[in-house]
C-alpha positions as CSV (number, residue, x, y, z in Angstrom):
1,X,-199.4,116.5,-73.9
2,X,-200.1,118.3,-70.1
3,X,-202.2,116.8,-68.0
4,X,-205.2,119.8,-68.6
5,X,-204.7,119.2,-72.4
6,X,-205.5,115.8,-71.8
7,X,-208.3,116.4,-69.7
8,X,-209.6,119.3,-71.7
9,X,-209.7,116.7,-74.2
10,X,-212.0,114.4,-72.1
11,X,-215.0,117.1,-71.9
12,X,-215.5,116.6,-75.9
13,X,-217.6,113.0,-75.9
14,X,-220.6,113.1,-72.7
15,X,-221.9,109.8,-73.9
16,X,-224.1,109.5,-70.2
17,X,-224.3,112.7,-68.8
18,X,-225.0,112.2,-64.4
19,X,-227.4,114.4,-63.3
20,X,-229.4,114.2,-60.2
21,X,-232.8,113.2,-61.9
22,X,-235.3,110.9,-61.1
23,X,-234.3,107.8,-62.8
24,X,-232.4,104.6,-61.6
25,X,-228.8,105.2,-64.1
26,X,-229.2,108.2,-66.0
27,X,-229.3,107.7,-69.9
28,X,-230.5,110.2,-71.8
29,X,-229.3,111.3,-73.8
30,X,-227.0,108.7,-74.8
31,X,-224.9,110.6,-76.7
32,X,-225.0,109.5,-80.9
33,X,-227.3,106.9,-81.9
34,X,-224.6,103.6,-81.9
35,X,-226.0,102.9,-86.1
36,X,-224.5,106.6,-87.0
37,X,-221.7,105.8,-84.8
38,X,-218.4,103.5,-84.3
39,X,-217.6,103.8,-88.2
40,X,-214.1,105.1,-87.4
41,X,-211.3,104.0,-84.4
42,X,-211.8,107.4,-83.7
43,X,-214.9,107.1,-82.3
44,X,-214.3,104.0,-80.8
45,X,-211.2,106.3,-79.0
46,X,-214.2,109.0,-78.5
47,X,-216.4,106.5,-76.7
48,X,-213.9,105.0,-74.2
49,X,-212.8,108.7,-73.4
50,X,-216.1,109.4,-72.7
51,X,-216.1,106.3,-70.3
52,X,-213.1,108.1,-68.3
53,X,-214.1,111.0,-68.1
54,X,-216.2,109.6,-65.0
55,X,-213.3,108.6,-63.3
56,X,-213.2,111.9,-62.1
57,X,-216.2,111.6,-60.6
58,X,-214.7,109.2,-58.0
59,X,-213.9,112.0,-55.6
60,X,-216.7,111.8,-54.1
61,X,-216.0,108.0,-53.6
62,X,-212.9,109.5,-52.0
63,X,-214.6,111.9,-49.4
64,X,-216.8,109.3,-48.0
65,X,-213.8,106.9,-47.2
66,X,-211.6,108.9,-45.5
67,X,-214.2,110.1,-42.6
68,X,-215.9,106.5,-42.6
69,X,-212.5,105.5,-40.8
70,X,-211.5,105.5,-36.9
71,X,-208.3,108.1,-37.5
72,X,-210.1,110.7,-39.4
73,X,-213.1,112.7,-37.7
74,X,-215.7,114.6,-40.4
75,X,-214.8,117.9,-38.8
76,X,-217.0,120.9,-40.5
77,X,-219.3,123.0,-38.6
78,X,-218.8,122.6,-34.9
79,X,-223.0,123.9,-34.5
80,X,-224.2,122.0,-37.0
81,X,-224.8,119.6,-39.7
82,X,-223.1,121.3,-42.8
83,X,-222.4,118.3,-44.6
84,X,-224.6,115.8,-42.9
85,X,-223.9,112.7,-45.2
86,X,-220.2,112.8,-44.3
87,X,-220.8,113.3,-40.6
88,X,-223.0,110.6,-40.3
89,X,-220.7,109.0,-42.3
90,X,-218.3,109.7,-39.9
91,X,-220.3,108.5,-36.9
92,X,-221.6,105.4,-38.5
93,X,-225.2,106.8,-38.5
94,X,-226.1,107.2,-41.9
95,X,-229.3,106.1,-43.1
96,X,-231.1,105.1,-46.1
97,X,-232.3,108.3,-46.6
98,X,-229.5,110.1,-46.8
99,X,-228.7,111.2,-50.2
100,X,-226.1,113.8,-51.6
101,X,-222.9,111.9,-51.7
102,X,-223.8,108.7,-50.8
103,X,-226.3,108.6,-53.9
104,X,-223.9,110.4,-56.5
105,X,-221.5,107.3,-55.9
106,X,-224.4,105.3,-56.8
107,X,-225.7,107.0,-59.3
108,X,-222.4,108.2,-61.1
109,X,-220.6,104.5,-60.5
110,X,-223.4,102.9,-62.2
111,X,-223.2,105.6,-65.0
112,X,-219.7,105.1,-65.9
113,X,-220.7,101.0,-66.2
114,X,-223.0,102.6,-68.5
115,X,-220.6,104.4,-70.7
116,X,-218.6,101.1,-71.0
117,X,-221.1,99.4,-72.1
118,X,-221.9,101.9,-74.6
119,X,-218.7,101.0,-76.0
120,X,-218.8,96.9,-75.3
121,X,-222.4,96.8,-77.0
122,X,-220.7,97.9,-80.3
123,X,-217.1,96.3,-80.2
124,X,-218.0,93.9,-83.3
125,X,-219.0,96.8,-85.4
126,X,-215.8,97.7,-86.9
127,X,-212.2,95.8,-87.3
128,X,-209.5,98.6,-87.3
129,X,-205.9,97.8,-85.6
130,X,-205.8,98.8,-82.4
131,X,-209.1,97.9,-80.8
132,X,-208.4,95.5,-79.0
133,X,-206.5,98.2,-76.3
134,X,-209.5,99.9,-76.5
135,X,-211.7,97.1,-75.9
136,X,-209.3,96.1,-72.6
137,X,-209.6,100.1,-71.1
138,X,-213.2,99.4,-71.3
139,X,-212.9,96.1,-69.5
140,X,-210.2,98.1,-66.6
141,X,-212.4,100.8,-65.8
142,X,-215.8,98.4,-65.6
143,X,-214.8,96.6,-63.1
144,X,-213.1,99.7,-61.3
145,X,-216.6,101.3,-61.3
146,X,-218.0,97.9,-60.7
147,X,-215.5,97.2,-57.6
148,X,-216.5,100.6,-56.3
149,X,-219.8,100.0,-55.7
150,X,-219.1,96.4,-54.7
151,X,-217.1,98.4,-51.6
152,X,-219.4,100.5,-50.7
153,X,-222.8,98.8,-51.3
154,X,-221.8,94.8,-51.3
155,X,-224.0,92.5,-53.5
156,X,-225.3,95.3,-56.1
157,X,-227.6,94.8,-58.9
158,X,-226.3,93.9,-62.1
159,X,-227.2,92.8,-65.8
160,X,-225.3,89.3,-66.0
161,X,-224.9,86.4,-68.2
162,X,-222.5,83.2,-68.5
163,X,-220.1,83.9,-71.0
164,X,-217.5,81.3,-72.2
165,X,-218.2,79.3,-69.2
166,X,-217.9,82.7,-67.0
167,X,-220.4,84.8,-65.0
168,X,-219.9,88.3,-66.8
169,X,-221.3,91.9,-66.8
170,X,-223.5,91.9,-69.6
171,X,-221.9,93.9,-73.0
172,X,-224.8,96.2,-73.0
173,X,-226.4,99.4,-71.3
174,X,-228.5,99.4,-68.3
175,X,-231.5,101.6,-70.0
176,X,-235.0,103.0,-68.5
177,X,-237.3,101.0,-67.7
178,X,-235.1,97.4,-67.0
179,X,-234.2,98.6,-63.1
180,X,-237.6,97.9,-62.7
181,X,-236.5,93.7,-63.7
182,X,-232.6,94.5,-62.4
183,X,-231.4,91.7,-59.5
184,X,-229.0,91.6,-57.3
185,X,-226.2,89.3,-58.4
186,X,-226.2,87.0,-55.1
187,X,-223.4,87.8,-53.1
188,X,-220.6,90.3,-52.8
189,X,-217.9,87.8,-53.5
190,X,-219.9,87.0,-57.0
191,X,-219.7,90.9,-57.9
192,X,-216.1,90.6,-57.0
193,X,-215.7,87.4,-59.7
194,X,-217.4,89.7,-62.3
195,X,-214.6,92.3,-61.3
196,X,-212.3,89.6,-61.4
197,X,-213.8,88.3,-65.5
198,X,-213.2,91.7,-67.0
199,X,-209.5,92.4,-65.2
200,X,-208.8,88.7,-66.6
201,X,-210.0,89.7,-70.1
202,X,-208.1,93.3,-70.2
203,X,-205.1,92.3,-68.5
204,X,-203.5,90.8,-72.0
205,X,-204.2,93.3,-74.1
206,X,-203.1,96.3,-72.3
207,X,-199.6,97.8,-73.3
208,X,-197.1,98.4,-70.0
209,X,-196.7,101.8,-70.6
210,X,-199.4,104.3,-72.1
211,X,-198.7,107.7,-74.3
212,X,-200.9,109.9,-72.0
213,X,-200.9,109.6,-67.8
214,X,-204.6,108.9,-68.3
215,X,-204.6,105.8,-70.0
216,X,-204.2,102.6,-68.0
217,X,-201.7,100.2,-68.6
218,X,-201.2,96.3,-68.0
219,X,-199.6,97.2,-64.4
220,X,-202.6,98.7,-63.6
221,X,-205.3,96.0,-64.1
222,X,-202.7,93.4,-62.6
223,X,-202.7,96.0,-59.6
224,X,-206.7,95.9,-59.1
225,X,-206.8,92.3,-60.0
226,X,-204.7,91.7,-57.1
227,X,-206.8,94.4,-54.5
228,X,-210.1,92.3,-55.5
229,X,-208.4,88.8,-55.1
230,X,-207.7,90.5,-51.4
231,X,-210.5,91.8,-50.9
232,X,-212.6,88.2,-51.8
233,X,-209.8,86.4,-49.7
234,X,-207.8,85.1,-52.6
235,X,-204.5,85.1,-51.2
236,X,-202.8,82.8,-53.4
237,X,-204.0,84.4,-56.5
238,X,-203.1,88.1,-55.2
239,X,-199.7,86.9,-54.6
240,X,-199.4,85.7,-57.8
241,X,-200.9,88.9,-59.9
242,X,-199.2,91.5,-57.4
243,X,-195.8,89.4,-57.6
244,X,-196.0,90.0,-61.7
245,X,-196.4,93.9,-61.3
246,X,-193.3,93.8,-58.9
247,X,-191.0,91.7,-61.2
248,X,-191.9,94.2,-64.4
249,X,-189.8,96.5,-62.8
250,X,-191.9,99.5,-64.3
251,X,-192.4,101.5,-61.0
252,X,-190.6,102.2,-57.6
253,X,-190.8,103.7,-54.4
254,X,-190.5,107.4,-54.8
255,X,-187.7,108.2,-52.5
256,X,-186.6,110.6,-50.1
257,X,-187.0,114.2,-50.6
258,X,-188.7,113.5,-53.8
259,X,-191.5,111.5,-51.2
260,X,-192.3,114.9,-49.3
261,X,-193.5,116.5,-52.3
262,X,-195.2,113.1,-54.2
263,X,-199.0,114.1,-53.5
264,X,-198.3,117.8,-54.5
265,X,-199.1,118.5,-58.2
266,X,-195.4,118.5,-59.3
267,X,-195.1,115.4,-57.8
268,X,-198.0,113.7,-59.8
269,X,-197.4,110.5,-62.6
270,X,-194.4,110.2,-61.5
271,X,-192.7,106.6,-60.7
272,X,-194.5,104.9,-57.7
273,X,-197.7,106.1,-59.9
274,X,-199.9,102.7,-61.1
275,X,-202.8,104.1,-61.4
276,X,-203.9,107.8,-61.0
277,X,-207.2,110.0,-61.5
278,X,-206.5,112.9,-63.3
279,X,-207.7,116.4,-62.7
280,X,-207.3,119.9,-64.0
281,X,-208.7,123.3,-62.8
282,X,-209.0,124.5,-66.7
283,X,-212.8,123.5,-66.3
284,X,-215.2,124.8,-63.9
285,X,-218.4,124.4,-62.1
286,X,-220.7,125.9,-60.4
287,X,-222.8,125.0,-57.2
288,X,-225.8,124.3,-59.8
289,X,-223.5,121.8,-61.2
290,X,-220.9,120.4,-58.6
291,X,-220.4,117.8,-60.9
292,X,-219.6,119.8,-64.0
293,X,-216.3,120.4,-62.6
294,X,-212.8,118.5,-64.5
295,X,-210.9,119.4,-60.8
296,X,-211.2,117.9,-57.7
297,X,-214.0,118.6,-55.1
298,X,-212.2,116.4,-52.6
299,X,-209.6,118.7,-51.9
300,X,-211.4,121.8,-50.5
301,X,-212.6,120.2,-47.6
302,X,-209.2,119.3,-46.0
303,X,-207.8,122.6,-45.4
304,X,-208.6,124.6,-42.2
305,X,-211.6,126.8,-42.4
306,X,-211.8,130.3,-43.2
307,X,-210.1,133.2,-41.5
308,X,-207.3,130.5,-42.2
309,X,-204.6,132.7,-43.6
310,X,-201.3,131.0,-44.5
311,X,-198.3,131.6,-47.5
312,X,-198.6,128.0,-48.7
313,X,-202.1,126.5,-47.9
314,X,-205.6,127.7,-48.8
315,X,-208.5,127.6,-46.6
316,X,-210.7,125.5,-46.9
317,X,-214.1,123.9,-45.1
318,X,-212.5,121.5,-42.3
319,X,-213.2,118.7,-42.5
320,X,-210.9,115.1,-42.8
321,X,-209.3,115.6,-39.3
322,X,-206.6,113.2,-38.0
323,X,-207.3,112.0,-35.0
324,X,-204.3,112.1,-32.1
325,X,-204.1,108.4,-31.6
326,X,-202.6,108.2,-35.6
327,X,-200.5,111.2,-34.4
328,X,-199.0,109.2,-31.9
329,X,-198.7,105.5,-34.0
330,X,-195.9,107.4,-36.4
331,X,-192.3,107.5,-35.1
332,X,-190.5,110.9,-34.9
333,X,-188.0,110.0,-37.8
334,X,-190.6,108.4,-40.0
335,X,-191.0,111.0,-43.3
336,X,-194.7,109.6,-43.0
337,X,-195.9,111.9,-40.1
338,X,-195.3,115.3,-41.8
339,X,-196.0,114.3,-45.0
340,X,-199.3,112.7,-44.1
341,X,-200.2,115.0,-41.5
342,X,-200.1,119.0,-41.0
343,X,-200.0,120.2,-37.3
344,X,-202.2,123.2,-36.5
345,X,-202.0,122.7,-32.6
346,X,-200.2,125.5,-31.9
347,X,-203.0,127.6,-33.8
348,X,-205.8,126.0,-32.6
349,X,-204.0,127.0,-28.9
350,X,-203.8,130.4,-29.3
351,X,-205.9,132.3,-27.2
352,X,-207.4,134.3,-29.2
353,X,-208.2,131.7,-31.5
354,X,-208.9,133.9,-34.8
355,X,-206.2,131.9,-36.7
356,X,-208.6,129.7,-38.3
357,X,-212.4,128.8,-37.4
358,X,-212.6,125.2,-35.4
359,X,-214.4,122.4,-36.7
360,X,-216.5,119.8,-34.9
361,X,-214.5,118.0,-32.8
362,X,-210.8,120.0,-33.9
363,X,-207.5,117.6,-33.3
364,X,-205.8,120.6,-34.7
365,X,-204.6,118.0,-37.3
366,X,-205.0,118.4,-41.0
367,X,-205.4,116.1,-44.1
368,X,-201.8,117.0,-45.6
369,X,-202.0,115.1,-48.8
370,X,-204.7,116.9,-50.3
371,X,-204.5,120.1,-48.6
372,X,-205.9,122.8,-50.3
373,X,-202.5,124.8,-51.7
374,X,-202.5,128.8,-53.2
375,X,-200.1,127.7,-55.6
376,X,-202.4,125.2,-57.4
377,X,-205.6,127.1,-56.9
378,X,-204.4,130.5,-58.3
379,X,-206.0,130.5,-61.7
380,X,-208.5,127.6,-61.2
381,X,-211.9,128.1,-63.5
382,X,-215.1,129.0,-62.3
383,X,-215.4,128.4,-58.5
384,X,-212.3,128.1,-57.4
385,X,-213.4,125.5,-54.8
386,X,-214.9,122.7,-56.8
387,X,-211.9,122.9,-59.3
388,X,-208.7,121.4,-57.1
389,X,-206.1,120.2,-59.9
390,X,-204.8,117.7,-57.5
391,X,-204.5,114.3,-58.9
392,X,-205.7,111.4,-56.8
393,X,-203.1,108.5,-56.5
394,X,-206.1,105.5,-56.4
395,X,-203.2,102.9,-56.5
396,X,-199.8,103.4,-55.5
397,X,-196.6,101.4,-55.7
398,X,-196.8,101.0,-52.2
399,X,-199.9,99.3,-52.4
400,X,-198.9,97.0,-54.4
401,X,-196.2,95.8,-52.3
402,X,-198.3,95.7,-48.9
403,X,-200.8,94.0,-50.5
404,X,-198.1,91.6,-51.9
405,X,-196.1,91.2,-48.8
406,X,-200.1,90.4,-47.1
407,X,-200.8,88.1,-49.7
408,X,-197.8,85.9,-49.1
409,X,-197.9,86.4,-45.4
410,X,-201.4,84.6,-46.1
411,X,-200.5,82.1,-48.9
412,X,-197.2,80.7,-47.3
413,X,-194.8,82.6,-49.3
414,X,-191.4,84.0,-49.1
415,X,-191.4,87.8,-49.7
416,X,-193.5,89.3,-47.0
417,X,-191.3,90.7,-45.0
418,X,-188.9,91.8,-47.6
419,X,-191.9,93.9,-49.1
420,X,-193.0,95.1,-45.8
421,X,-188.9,96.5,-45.3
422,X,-188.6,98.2,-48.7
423,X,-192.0,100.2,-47.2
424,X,-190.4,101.1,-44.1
425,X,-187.0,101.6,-45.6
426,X,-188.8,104.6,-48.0
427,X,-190.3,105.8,-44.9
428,X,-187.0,105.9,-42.7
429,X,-184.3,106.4,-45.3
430,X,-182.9,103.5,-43.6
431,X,-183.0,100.0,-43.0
432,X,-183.0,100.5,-39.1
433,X,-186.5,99.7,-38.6
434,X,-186.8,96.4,-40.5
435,X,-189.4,93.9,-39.4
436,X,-188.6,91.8,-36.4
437,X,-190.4,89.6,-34.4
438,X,-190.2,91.0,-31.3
439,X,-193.1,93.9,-32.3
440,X,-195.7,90.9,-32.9
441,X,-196.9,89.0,-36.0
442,X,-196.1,89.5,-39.6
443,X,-199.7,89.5,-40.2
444,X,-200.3,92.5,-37.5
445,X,-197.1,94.5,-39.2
446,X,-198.2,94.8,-42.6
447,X,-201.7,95.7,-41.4
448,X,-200.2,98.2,-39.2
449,X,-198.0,99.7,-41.7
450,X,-200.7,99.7,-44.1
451,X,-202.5,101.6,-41.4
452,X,-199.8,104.6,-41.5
453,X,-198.6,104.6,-45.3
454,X,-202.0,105.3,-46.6
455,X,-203.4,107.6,-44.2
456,X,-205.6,110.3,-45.5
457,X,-206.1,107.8,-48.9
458,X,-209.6,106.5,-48.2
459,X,-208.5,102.8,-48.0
460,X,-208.4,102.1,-44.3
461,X,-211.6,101.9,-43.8
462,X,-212.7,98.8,-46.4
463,X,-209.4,97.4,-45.1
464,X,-211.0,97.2,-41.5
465,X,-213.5,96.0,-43.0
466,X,-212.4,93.2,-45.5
467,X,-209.9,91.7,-42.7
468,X,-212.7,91.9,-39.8
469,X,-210.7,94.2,-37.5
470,X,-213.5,97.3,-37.9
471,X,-215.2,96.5,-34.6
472,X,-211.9,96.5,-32.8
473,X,-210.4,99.6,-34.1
474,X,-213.7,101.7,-33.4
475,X,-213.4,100.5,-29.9
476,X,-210.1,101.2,-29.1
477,X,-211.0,105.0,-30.7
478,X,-213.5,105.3,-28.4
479,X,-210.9,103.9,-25.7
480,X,-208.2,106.7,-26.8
481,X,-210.5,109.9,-28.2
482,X,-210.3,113.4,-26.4
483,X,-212.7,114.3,-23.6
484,X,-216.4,115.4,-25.3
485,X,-215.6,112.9,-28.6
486,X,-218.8,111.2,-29.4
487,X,-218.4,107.7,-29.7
488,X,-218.4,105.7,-33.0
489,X,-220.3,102.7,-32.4
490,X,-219.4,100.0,-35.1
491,X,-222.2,97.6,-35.3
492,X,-221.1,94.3,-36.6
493,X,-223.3,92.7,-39.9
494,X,-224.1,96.0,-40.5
495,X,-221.9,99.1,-40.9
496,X,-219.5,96.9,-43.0
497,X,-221.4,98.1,-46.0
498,X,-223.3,101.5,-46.8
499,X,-227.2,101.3,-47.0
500,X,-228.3,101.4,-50.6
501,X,-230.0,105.2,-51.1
502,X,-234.0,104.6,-50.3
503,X,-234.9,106.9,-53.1
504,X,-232.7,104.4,-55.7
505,X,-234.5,101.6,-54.1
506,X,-238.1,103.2,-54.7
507,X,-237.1,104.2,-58.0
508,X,-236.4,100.8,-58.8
509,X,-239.5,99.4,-57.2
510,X,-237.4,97.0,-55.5
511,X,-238.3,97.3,-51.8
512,X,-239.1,93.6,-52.3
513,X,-236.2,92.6,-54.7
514,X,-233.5,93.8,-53.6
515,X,-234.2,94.7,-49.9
516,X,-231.8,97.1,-48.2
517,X,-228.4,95.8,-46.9
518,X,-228.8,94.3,-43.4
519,X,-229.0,96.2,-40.4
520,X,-230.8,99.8,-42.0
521,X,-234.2,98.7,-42.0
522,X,-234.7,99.5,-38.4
């Protein structure tokens, strides 16, 4: 089945539908009433699909990380505030009253824990063979909604119980009215266990490969369970989950020429692939319904803006800029550089500068990953800018073995730098730039390389962040930017995390309860 069959096929259950209404998680409707319902594994199949389907919601997860980061400026309007959450974003000023995208990942995270749970609530209705894969998918993408809020927010309310000796997510539906009673769980290391619970229980049932890309496969919870041990400073326990997706041998390093074109569409679910977000551009939005869309929103805000005019790329709103001082951190024979970066300079140069319209703060340095293209826009549904068919590669091969070769660094083991090569090596084509200690620590290397092999991704930022080197890296931007660069001021024990959106807060009725994260209430 194509990837827009599949994903056609995702539009038929809406068990939650996100819209931007006045409640705390949206749930109404929710979709059929669960006594008329979960009589066949069909509908069981119906439900999880429906708790999927908000996967693709993520890219706006996506377009807040990448600018939150000291290589990537917002870019956009260079006279105004066009998209004002992402350049405050960007400049480490955002507030709790800032809504658009900062609240849809709120909102539209806690809606697909909603949809789980949906399922969870009824998974003792009905014995069929089979469910038990179904029950584990539901687990997966829980705590991947659950870990995404964890990142962005910290210590998030949830409903939780002890379960077999465990703290878990409770089985069951968030529904209106019980935000007004809703706590925080205590910490962000115990929302990361409750991630950690539900990978632990999906992990066993999941098959190593899947029938459709969609579907997520034992390889793929070991990969996040490994990410959240990181992030919660398990190192031994990363090593040790990360290690068993290596020694499956069911993915590689996508290599050489076949790397250049790996984040175009043709390059999509292919063998470095553990875990990738689907989109199609069979299904289309509006601007009354952003969210409506099946493609990718992400997209069309890394190409160059309008009168951009070019045989390969499309325009696009500019923003996602590169900075120089990533530029100038890739080697000249690293594949890396022009396959994470495109270089405009020469446009932005010209004198007449009519080739494209500067952003804010132009590097002349694009987003080349998820560059808007003409070939995968031509025939896209609706408005042709919300509805990017560009897949989004949320974990990649590579990830797995940096955060392995970290994990040992950390824990004592024997692989790091062997892992940290077979990186470099794919980057290279060689092994001619193999780890050595001359260039500094281990520790340092992997960070660094991390640093250039997912540029453009959205992860540096909540790496900064989760190995305390944020406050550094900000200051050496603001060491290195251009002449008439603002500054990014990183404040420490507070710009770590994202202020929870006032309006959820107030909603809630939990100015008292909950509080706002430290450091946004003056």
């Amino acid at each position: 089945m194509k990837k827009i069959e599949i994903l056609k096929y995702l539009l038929i259950v809406v068990l939650v539908t996100y819209s931007s209404c006045d409640d705390f998680v949206e749930v109404d409707p929710i979709g059929p009433v669960a006594e008329d319902f979960f009589n066949t594994a069909e509908e069981y199949e119906s439900a999880l699909i429906g708790a999927y389907d908000l996967l693709q919601a993520t890219y706006e997860n996506v377009t807040l990380a990448v600018p939150a980061s000291d290589d990537y400026g917002s870019g956009g309007d260079a006279f105004a505030e066009d998209q004002p959450v992402i350049q405050r974003v960007n400049y480490l000023t955002i507030s709790p009253s800032d809504e658009e995208q900062l609240r849809a990942i709120w909102q539209l995270m806690y809606a697909g824990i909603n949809r789980v749970n949906y399922l969870l609530a009824n998974k003792d209705k009905l014995d069929f063979t089979g469910k038990e894969a179904i029950l584990a998918q539901g687990y997966f993408l829980r705590a991947y909604y659950t870990f995404e809020l964890a990142k962005f927010f910290g210590d998030v309310p949830l409903k939780i119980e002890e379960r077999n000796g465990a703290n878990r997510i409770v089985d069951a539906q968030i529904l209106a009215g019980e935000q007004l009673s809703l706590e925080r769980v205590g910490s962000i290391s115990a929302v990361y266990a409750l991630v950690q619970e539900d990978l632990k229980e999906a992990i066993p049932n999941l098959p190593v490969t899947q029938d459709l890309p969609y579907k997520v496969t034992k390889g793929a919870a070991q990969a996040l369970l490994g990410k959240v041990y990181l992030f919660d400073g398990k190192h031994a326990d990363a090593a040790t989950v990360l290690n068993q997706v290596i020694s499956s041998n069911q993915y590689s390093l996508t290599m050489g020429d076949d790397y250049m074109s790996m984040f175009l569409t043709e390059g999509e679910n292919g063998p470095e692939s553990v875990f990738e977000i689907q989109y199609t551009n069979i299904e289309g939005a509006s601007w009354d319904c952003i969210k409506c869309s099946e493609g990718s929103y992400f997209v069309q805000f890394n190409g160059p803006r309008s009168p951009f005019d070019d045989p390969v790329y499309a325009s696009g709103w500019g923003f996602m800029l590169p900075s120089q001082a990533l530029y100038d951190i890739f080697d000249e024979d690293d594949m890396r550089r022009s396959a994470t970066i495109l270089d405009l300079r020469e446009l932005r140069d010209l004198e007449d500068n009519t080739k494209y319209s500067p952003p804010r703060e132009d590097t002349g340095f694009y987003n080349h990953k998820y560059m808007p293209r003409k070939n995968d826009k031509a025939g896209n549904a609706a408005t042709p800018e919300l509805t990017h068919q560009t897949n989004y590669r949320a974990i990649r091969y590579a990830d797995v073995l940096l955060m392995a070769a970290e994990a040992e660094e950390k824990s004592g083991g024997a692989n790091a730098e062997t892992y940290l090569n077979l990186v470099r090596a794919r980057a290279y084509g060689n092994n001619s730039n193999d780890y050595d200690s001359s260039e500094g620590s281990l520790e340092d290397a992997i960070f660094n390389e991390r640093r250039k092999e997912f540029a453009g991704e959205g992860l540096r930022f909540f790496d900064l962040v989760r190995t305390g080197r944020a406050k550094a890296a900000f200051d050496a931007y603001n060491a290195s930017k251009p002449e008439g660069f603002e500054d990014i001021i990183f404040k420490e024990n507070k710009n770590e995390l994202f202020p929870i959106p006032l309006v959820e807060i107030e909603l809630a009725q939990a100015q008292e309860r909950w509080g706002q994260n430290p450091g946004y209430n003056n």
